[in-house]
C-alpha beads as a LAMMPS data file, in Angstrom:
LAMMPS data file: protein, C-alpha beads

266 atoms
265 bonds

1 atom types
1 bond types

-500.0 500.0 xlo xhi
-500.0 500.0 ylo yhi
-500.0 500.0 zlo zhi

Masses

1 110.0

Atoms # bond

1 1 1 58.129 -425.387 108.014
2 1 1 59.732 -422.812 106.064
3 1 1 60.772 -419.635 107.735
4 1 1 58.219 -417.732 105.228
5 1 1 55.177 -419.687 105.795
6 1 1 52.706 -418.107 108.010
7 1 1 52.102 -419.748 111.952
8 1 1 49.407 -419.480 114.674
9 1 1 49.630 -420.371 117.727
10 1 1 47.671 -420.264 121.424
11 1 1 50.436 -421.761 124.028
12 1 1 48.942 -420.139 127.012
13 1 1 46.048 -422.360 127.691
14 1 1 46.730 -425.532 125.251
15 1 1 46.041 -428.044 127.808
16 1 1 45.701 -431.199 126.139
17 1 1 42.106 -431.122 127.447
18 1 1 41.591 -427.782 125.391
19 1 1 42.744 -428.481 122.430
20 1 1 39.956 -429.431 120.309
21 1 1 38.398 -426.257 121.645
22 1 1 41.231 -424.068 120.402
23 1 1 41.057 -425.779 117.316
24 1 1 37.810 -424.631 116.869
25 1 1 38.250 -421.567 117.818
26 1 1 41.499 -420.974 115.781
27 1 1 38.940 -421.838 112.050
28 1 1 36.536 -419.467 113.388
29 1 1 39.649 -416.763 113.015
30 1 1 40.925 -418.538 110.023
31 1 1 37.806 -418.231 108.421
32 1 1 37.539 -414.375 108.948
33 1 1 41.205 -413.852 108.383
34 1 1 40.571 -415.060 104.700
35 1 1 37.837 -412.974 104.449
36 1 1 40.186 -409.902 105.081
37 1 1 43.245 -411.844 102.527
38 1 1 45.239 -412.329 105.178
39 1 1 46.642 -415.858 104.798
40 1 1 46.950 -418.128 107.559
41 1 1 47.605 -421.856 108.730
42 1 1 45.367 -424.476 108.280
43 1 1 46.583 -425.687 112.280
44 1 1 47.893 -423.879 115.263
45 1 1 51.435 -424.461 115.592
46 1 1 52.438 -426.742 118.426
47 1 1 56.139 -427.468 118.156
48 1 1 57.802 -424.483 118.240
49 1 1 59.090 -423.051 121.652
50 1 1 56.666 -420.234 122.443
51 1 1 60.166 -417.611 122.252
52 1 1 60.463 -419.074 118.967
53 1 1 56.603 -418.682 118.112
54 1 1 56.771 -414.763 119.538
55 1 1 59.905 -413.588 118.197
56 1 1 58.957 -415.681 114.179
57 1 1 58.735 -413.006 111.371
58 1 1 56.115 -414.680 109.784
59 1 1 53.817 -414.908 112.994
60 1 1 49.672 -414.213 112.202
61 1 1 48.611 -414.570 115.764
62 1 1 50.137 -415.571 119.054
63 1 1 49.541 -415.065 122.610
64 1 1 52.184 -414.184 124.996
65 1 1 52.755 -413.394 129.158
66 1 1 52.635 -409.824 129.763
67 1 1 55.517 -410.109 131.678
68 1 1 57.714 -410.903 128.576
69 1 1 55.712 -408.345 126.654
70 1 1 56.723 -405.539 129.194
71 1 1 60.687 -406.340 129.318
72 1 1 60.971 -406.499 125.431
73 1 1 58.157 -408.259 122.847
74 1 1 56.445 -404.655 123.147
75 1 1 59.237 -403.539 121.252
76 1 1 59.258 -406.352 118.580
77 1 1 56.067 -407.689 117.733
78 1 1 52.308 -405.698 117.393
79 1 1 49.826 -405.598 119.998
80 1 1 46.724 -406.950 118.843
81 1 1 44.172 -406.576 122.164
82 1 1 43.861 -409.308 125.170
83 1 1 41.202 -411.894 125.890
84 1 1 38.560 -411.419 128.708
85 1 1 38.165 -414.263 130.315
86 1 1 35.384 -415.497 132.766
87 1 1 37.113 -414.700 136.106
88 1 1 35.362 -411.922 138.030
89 1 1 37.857 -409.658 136.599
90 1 1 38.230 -406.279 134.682
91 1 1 37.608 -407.042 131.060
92 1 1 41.198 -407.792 129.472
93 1 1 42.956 -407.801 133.185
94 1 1 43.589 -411.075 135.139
95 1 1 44.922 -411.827 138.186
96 1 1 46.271 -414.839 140.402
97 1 1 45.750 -416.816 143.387
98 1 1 48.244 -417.891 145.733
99 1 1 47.623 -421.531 146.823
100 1 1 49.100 -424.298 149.517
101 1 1 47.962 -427.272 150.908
102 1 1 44.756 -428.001 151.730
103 1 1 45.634 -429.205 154.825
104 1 1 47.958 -426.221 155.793
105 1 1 46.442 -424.059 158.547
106 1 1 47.736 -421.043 156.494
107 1 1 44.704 -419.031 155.978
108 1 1 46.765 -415.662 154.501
109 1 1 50.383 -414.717 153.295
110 1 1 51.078 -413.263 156.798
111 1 1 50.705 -417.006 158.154
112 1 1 54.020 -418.384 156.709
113 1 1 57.117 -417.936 158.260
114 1 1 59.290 -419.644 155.605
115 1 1 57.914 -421.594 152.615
116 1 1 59.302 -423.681 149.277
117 1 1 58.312 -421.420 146.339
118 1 1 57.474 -423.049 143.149
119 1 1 57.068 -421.169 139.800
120 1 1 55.854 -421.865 136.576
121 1 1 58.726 -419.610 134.877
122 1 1 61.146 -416.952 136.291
123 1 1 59.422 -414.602 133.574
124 1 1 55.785 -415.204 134.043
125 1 1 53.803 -412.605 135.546
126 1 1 51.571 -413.937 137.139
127 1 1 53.534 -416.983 138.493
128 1 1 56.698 -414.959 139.490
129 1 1 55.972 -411.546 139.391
130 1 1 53.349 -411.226 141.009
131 1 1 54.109 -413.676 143.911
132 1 1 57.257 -411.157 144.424
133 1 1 55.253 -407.922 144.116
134 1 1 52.126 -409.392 146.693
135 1 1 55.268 -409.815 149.356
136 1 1 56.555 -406.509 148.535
137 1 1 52.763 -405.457 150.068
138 1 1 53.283 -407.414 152.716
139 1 1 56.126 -405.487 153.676
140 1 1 58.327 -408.685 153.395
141 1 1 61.189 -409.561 150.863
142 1 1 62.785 -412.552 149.894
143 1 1 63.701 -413.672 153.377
144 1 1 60.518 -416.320 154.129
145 1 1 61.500 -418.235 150.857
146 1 1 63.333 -421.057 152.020
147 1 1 63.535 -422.570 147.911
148 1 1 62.592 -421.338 144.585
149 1 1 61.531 -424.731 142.653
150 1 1 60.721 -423.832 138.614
151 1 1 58.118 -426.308 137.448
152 1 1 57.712 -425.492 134.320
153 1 1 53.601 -424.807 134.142
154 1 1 51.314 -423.521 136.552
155 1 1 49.531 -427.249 136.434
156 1 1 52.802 -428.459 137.521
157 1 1 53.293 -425.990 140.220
158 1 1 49.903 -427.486 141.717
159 1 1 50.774 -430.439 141.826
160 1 1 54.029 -429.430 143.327
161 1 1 51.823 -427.775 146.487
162 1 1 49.727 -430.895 146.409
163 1 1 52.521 -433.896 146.269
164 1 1 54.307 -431.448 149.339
165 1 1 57.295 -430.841 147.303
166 1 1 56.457 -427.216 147.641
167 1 1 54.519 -425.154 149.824
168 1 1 52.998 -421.937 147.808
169 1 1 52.324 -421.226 144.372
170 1 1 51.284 -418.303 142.511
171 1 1 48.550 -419.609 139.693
172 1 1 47.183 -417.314 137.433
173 1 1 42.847 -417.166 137.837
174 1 1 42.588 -418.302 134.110
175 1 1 45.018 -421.800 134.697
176 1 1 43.366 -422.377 138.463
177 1 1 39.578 -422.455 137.195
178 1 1 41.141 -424.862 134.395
179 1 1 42.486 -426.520 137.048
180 1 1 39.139 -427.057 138.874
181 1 1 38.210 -428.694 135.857
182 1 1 40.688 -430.818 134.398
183 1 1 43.676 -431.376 136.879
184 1 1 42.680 -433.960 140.398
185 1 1 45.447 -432.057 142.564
186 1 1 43.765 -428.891 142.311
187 1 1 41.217 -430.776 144.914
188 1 1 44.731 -431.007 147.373
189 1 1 45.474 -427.403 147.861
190 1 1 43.372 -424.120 148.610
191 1 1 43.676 -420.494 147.879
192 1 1 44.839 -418.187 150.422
193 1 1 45.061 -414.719 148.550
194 1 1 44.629 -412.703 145.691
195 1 1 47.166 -410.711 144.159
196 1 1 46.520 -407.374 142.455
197 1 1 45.200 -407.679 138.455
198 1 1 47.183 -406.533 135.788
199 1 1 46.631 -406.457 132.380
200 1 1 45.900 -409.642 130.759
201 1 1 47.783 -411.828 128.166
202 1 1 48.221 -410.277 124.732
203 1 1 47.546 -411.607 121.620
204 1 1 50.016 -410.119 119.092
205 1 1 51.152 -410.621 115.702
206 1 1 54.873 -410.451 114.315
207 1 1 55.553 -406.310 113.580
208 1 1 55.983 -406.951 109.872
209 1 1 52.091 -407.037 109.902
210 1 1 51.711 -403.513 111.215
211 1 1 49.578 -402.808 108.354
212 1 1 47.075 -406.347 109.272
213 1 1 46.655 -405.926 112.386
214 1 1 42.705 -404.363 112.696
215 1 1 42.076 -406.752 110.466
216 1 1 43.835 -409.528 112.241
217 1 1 42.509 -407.879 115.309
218 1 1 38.441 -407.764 113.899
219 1 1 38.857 -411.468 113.352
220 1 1 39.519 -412.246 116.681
221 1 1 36.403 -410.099 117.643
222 1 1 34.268 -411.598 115.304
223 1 1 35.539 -414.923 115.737
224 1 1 34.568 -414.810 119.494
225 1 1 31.651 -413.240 119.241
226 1 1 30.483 -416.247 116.568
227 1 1 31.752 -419.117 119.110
228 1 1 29.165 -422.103 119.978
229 1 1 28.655 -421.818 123.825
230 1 1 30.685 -424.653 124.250
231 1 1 33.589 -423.602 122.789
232 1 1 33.158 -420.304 124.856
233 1 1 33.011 -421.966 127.993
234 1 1 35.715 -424.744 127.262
235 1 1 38.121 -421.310 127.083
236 1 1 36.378 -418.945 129.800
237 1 1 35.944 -416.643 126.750
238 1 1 33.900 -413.456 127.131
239 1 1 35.310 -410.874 125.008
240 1 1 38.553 -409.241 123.399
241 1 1 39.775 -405.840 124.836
242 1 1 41.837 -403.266 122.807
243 1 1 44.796 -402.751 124.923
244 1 1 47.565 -400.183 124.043
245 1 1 51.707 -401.179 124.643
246 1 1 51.520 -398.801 127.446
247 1 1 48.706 -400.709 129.612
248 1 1 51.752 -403.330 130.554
249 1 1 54.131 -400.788 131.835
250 1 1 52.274 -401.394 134.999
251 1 1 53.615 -404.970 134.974
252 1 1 57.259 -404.194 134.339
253 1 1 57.374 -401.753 137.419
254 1 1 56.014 -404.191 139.593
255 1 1 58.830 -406.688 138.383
256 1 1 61.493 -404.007 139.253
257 1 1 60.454 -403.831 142.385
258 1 1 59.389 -406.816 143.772
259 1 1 62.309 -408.948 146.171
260 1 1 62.496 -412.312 144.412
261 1 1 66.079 -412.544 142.688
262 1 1 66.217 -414.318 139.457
263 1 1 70.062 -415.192 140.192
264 1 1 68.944 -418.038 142.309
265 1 1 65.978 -419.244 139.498
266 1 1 68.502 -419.545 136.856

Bonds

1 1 1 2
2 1 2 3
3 1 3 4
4 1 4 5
5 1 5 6
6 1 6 7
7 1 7 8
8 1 8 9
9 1 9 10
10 1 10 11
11 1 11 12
12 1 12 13
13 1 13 14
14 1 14 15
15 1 15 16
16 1 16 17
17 1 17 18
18 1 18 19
19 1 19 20
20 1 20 21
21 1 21 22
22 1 22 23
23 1 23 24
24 1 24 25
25 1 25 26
26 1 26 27
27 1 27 28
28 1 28 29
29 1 29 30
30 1 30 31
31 1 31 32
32 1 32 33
33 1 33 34
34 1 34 35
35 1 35 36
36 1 36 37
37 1 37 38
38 1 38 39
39 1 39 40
40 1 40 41
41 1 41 42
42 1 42 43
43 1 43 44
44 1 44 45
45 1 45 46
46 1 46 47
47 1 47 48
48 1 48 49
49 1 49 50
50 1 50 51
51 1 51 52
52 1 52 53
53 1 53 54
54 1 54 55
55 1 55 56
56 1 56 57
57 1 57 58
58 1 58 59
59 1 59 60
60 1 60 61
61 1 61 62
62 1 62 63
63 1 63 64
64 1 64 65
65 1 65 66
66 1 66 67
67 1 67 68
68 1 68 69
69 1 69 70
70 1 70 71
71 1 71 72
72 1 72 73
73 1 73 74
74 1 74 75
75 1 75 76
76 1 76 77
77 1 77 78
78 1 78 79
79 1 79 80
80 1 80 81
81 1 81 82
82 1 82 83
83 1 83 84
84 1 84 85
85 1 85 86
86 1 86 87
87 1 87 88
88 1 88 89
89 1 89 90
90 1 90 91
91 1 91 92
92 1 92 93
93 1 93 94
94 1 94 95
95 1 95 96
96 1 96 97
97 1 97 98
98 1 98 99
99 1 99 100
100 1 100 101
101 1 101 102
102 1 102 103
103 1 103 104
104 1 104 105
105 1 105 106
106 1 106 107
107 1 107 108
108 1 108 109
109 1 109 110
110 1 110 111
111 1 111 112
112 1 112 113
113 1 113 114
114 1 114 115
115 1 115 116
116 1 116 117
117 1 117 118
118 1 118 119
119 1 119 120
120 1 120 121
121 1 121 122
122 1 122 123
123 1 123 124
124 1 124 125
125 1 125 126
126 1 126 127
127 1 127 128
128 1 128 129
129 1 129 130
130 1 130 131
131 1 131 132
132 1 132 133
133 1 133 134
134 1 134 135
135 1 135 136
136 1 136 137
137 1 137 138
138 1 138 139
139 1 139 140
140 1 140 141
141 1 141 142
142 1 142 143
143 1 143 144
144 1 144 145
145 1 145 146
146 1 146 147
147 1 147 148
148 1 148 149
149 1 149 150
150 1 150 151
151 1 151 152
152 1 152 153
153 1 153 154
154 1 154 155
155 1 155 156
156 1 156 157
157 1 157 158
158 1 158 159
159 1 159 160
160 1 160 161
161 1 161 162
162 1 162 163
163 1 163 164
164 1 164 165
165 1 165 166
166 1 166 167
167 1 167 168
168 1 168 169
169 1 169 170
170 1 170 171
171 1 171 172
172 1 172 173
173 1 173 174
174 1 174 175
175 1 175 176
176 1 176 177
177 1 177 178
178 1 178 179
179 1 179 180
180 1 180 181
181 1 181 182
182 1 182 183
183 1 183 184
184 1 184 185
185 1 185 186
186 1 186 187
187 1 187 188
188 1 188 189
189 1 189 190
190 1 190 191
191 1 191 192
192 1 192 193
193 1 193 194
194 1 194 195
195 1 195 196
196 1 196 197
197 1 197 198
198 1 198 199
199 1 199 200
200 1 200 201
201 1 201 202
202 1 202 203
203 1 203 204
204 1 204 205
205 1 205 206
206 1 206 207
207 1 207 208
208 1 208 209
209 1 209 210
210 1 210 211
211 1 211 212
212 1 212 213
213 1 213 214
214 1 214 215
215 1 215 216
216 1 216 217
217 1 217 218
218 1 218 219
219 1 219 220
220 1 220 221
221 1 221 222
222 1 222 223
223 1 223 224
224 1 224 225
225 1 225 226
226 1 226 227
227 1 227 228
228 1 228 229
229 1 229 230
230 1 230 231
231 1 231 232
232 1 232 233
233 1 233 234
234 1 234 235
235 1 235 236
236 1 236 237
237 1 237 238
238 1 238 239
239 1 239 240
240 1 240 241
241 1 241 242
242 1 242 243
243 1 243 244
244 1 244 245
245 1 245 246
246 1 246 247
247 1 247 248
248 1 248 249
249 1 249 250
250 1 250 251
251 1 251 252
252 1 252 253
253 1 253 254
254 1 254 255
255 1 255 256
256 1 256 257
257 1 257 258
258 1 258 259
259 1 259 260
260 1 260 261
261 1 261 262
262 1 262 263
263 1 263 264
264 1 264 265
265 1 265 266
């Protein structure tokens, strides 16, 4: 693929199980982006390292973390709006749940005296972040984590809790109803808390397409708002919020502030 050619992707929920759904769901916008003359690739890109997919110049439509949105992407890439997603949330906010083992007689934060931490990524929101800033409300800090253990994906951070090489996880609502679906561990460990919601994941396009992005923006719209019920449910779709760069500032002050050090993720 040539630098120049134009890329899609949706990395944030691309569980092999979903991925005939996203396909369908990425012609829909296809299909509308044409009708605006925006071109666009036949297939959602699935190679690339999502930093490479956010930061390409020739990027159509991606989805990112609002965590990594807040500390920098705001500044190089162009909001497009967020999915709302069929969690008993705010329209375009999400949240996560904080999960150990279904056998632990933790019942709430405030139970655990020290625990092994894993993480899906030291700059996801909702797996890191958030997990810091729900101690911070606790009135604890880093003290009760014994080990910070980086999985790699929230499914993987389940599993973690559930094979008792970890004790918590932080899994945002969107990945943990997935979860209920399509991943057997899920059945091994059992939510404990809430954290707060925050604005949810962005879809953006690369700055150079300023000018496209209502367009690119009222093909996502449309595109959902065409989607066979299947499809819909498959991806917890119900909607597309506008969101402005300033929404997320929310998330990056919460990062600040919360007591998990990155040093020791590295």
């Amino acid at each position: 693929m040539s630098s120049g050619e134009p890329i899609a992707a949706l990395p944030m929920y691309d569980w092999p199980e979903l991925q005939t759904s996203n396909d369908r769901f990425w012609r829909a916008i296809r299909i509308n982006l044409a009708e605006y003359g925006i071109s666009a690739p036949e297939r959602l890109e699935r190679t690339l390292s999502e930093t490479e997919i956010w930061n390409a110049p020739s990027l159509v439509l991606g989805q990112t973390c609002g965590l990594p949105y807040a500390l920098g992407l705001k500044d190089t890439v162009q909001l497009l709006g967020a999915p709302a997603y069929d969690i008993a949330c705010g329209a375009g906010s999400y949240y996560s749940v904080i999960v150990v083992h279904a056998d632990s007689p933790a019942t709430g934060l405030d139970d655990l005296d020290s625990f092994r931490f894993a993480y899906n990524n030291a700059v996801s929101q909702s797996g890191f972040s958030a997990f810091g800033h729900t101690l911070r409300k606790h009135g604890r800090g880093a003290e009760p984590v014994a080990e910070q253990i980086c999985t790699g994906s929230h499914r993987a951070s389940i599993r973690s809790v559930a094979d008792g090489k970890a004790d918590i996880a932080s899994i945002d609502a969107v990945s943990w109803r997935l979860a209920q679906r399509h991943e057997p561990a899920a059945r091994m460990v059992k939510v404990i808390e809430k954290t707060d919601p925050t604005p949810g994941l962005p879809f953006i396009c690369a700055s150079d397409r300023r000018s496209s992005a209502d367009r690119i923006h009222n093909a996502v719209v449309e595109a959902m708002a065409g989607l066979d019920e299947e499809t819909r449910d498959d991806l917890l779709l119900t909607g597309f919020s506008p969101m402005r760069p300033k929404d997320y500032a929310v998330i990056e002050s919460r990062y600040k502030a919360q007591p998990l050090s990155l040093l020791t993720t590295a």
